[in-house]
N, C-alpha and C positions, 0 to 999 in steps of 0.2 A: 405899179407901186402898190405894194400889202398894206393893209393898215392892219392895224392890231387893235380888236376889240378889249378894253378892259374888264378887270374883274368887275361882277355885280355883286352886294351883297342882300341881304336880309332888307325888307320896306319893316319899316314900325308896325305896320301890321300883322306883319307874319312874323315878324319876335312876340307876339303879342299872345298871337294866336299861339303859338309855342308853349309859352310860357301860359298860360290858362290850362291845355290843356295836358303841360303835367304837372298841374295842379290838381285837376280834377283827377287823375291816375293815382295822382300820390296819396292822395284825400280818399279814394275807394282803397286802396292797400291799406292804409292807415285804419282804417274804419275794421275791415276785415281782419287786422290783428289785435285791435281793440275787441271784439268782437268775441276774438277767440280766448284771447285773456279771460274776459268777461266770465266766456262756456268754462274756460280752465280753473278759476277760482269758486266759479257756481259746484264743478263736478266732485271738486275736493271739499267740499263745505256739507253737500250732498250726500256722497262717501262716509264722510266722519260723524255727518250727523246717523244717519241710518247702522254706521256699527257702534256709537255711544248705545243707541236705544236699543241694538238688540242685546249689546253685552249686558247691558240694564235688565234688561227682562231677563238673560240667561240667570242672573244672579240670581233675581229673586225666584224664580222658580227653583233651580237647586236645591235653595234651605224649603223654601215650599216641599220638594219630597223628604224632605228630615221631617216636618211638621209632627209632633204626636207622638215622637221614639219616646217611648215610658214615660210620656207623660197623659195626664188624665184627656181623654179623647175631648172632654166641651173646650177644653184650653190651649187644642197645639193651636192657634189660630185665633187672634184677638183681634177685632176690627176698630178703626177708629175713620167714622164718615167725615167727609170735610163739609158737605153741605153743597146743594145743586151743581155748579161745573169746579169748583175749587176744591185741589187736589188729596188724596184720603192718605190718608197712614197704614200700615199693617204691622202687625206685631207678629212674628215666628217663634212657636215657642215648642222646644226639644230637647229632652236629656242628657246630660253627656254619659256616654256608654261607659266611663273609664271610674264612676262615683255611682255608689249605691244611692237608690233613694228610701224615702223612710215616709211613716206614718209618724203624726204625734199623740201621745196617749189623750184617747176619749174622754170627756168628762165621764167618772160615774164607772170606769174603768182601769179600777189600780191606782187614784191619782188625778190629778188636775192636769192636762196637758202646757195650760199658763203655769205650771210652776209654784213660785208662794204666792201667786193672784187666782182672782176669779177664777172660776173655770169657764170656758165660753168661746172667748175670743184669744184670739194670739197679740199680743202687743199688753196686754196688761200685768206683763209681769219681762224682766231681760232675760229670764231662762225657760226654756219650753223644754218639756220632757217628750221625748220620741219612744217608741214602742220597740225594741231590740227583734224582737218576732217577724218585722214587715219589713225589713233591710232586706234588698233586689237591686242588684243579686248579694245572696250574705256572705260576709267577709269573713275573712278569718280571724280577726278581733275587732268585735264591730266599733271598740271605743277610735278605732286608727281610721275609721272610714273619712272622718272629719279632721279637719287640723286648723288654729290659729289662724284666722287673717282669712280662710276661706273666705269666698261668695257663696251662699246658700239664697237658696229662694221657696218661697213657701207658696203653694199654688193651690188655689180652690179646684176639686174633683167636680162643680156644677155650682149655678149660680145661688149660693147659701145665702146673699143676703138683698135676694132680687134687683138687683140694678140692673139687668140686662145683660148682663157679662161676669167672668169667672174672676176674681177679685187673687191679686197675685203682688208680693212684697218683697225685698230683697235684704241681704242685711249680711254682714263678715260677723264672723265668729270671733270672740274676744277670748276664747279660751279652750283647749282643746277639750273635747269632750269627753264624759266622766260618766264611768257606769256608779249607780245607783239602784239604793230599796227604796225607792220612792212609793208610799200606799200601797209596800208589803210585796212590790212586785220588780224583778228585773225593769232598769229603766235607765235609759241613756239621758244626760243631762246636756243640751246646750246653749253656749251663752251670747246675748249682743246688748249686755250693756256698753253704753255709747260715751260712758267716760273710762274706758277703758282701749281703746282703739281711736284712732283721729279717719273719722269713714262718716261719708255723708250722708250714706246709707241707714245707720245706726243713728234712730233721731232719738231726743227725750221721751219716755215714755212708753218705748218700744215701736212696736208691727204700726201697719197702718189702720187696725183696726177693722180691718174686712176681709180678714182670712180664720176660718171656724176649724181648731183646732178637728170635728168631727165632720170637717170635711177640704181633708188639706193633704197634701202630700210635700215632703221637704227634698230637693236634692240641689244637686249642681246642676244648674238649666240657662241651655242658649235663650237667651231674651235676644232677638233681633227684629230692629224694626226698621221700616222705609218709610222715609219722606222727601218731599221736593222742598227743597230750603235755594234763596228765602222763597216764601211763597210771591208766586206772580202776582200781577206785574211787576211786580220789581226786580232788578240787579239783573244777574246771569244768573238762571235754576239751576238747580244741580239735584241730580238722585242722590242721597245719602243714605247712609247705611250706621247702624250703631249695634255693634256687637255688646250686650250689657257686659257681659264676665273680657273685653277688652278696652284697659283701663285710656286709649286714644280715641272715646267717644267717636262723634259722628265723623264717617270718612265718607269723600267724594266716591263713589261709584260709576257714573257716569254725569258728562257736562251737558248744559244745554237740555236739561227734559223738563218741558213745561209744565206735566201735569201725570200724575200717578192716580188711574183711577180703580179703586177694585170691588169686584161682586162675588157674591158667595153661594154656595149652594149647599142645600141642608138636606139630610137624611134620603128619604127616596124620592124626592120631589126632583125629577131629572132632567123637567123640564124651563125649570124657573132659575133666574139668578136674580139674587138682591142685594141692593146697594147697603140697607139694615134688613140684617138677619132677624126674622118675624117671631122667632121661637126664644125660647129662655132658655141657657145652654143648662141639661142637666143630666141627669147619669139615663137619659133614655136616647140612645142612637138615632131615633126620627128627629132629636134637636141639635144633632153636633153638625158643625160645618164640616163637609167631607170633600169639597172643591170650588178652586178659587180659582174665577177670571181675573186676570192681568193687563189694564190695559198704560203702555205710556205713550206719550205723544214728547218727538223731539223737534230742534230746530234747530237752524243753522246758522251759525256763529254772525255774520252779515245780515243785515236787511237788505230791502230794496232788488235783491235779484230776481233773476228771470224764475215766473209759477210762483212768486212769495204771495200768500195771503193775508188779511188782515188777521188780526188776533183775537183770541172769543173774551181774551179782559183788557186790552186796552187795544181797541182797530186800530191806533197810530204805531204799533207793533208788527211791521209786516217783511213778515219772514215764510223762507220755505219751510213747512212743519210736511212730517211722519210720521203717522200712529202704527204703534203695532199692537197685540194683544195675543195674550196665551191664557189656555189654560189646563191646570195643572189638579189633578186628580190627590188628593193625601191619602195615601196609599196604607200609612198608621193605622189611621181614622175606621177606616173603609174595612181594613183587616179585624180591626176590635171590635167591628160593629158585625161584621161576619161570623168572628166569634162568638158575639152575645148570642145572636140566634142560633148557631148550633148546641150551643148551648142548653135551650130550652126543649 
């Protein structure tokens, strides 16, 4: 007689055992795609941070090689320090190639360059007389060089009223300009009075007071400047950028840069950069800034990822940061100053 053995199945412990161990399988796969998410979110944050910061620096260096196109060499380049690690300002300042620039007439030369005020300063009078002779390049009627509603800007040739720096104004024209016998001599007349145009530009009273007719030159000029808004720590930084002569103020250039630092370098001193330029910018080439270190530092959109470090204004800020830095030779500068000495 056969007997037939029955089915056996599974003891509670070996279900048990089973069941633990793909747990613990499922628990390392699970870990290893968390993992990798993780590396996948870090490498794209990483990515985006590091080509915000160099699009940023490409930007600013570009206008950095415009710096100083016909304008007065102490002024392509305006510096504004932020003070020990908080981030600086830079101002680019550059002709536009397409607008004559002009002289205004000297005190004691044909004429009061104020107009029916003082002669001295610019701002004490809404009409300043220009020189027709120093139009660069000369037009074919110099009254057409200028027109209604322009942006003109008026820029110091050196630092005329010692502050430290080249003292520069802006201001639209409220009336096209008008040749004139002003003190017996060929004289272009132009105007900003400021009830005459709605331009925020144009305050009462005129100029700001710190641009010396006998040491000024007028044209259309790129005013651009860089800053990190808002300043850290707060919000999301952002490089900004503000074109003066376009009227949509400050635009985002790149997200996420925490701090815009720059140093300067002056005349033949080739080995030094400085955070404040030591010299008083004036019509002698051993004082004009001739190259700027760029440096910005980005981060990346998340905290808490893998290599993030604490932050140098507030350590409960810990992100992976980037610095890069460039620097960029003004090659205007550098030219004009080459000139002067062969000159001699």
């Amino acid at each position: 007689m056969i007997r037939q053995q029955g089915n056996k199945g599974f003891t509670l412990i070996e279900v048990l055992v089973a069941i633990a161990v793909t747990l613990i399988i499922m628990a390392s796969v699970f870990g290893v795609l968390l993992g990798g998410q993780d590396s996948f979110r870090r490498e794209n944050q990483v990515a985006d941070m590091q080509m915000s910061t160099r699009s940023g620096l490409d930007m600013i260096g570009r206008d950095l090689t415009l710096a100083g196109y016909k304008t007065p060499p102490a002024s392509a380049v305006i510096w504004s320090d932020g003070g020990g690690i908080q981030p600086d300002e830079v101002t680019i300042v550059y002709a536009d190639p397409n607008i004559p620039i002009s002289r205004p007439k000297q005190c004691g030369a044909g004429g009061q360059g104020g107009g029916g005020g003082p002669c001295g300063t610019i701002g004490r009078s809404s009409t300043l007389l220009l020189d027709p002779e120093t139009f660069d390049p000369m037009p074919g009627v110099v009254e057409e060089s200028y027109e209604y509603g322009m942006m003109l800007t008026a820029i110091e040739t050196a630092d005329c009223n010692g502050d430290g720096q080249v003292g520069l104004t802006h201001f639209h024209l409220t009336q096209d300009p008008q040749m004139t016998t002003a003190g017996g001599e060929p004289t272009v007349q132009i105007n900003h009075n400021p009830g005459k145009i709605d331009s925020e530009l144009n305050l009462p009273g005129g100029f700001n007071h710190e641009v010396n007719e006998n040491c000024a030159v007028v044209g259309m000029f790129r005013v651009i400047t860089y800053r990190v808004s808002p300043p850290p720590p707060v919000g999301h930084p952002t490089l900004e950028r503000k074109d003066l002569s376009d009227p949509a103020g400050w635009i985002a250039v790149a997200h996420n840069i925490e701090n815009l630092q720059v140093r300067y370098g002056i005349g033949n001193d080739g080995m030094n950069l400085f955070d404040v330029p030591p010299l008083v910018p004036s019509d002698d080439p051993l004082t004009w800034i001739n190259r700027v270190d760029v440096t910005l530092t980005g981060r990346t959109e998340e905290q808490n990822l893998k290599g993030a470090t604490a932050g140098a204004f507030d350590p409960s800020e810990v992100y992976v940061r980037k610095t890069v830095s460039s620097q960029v030779g003004l090659r205007n500068v550098v030219n004009e100053a080459e000139n002067r000495a062969t000159a001699f």
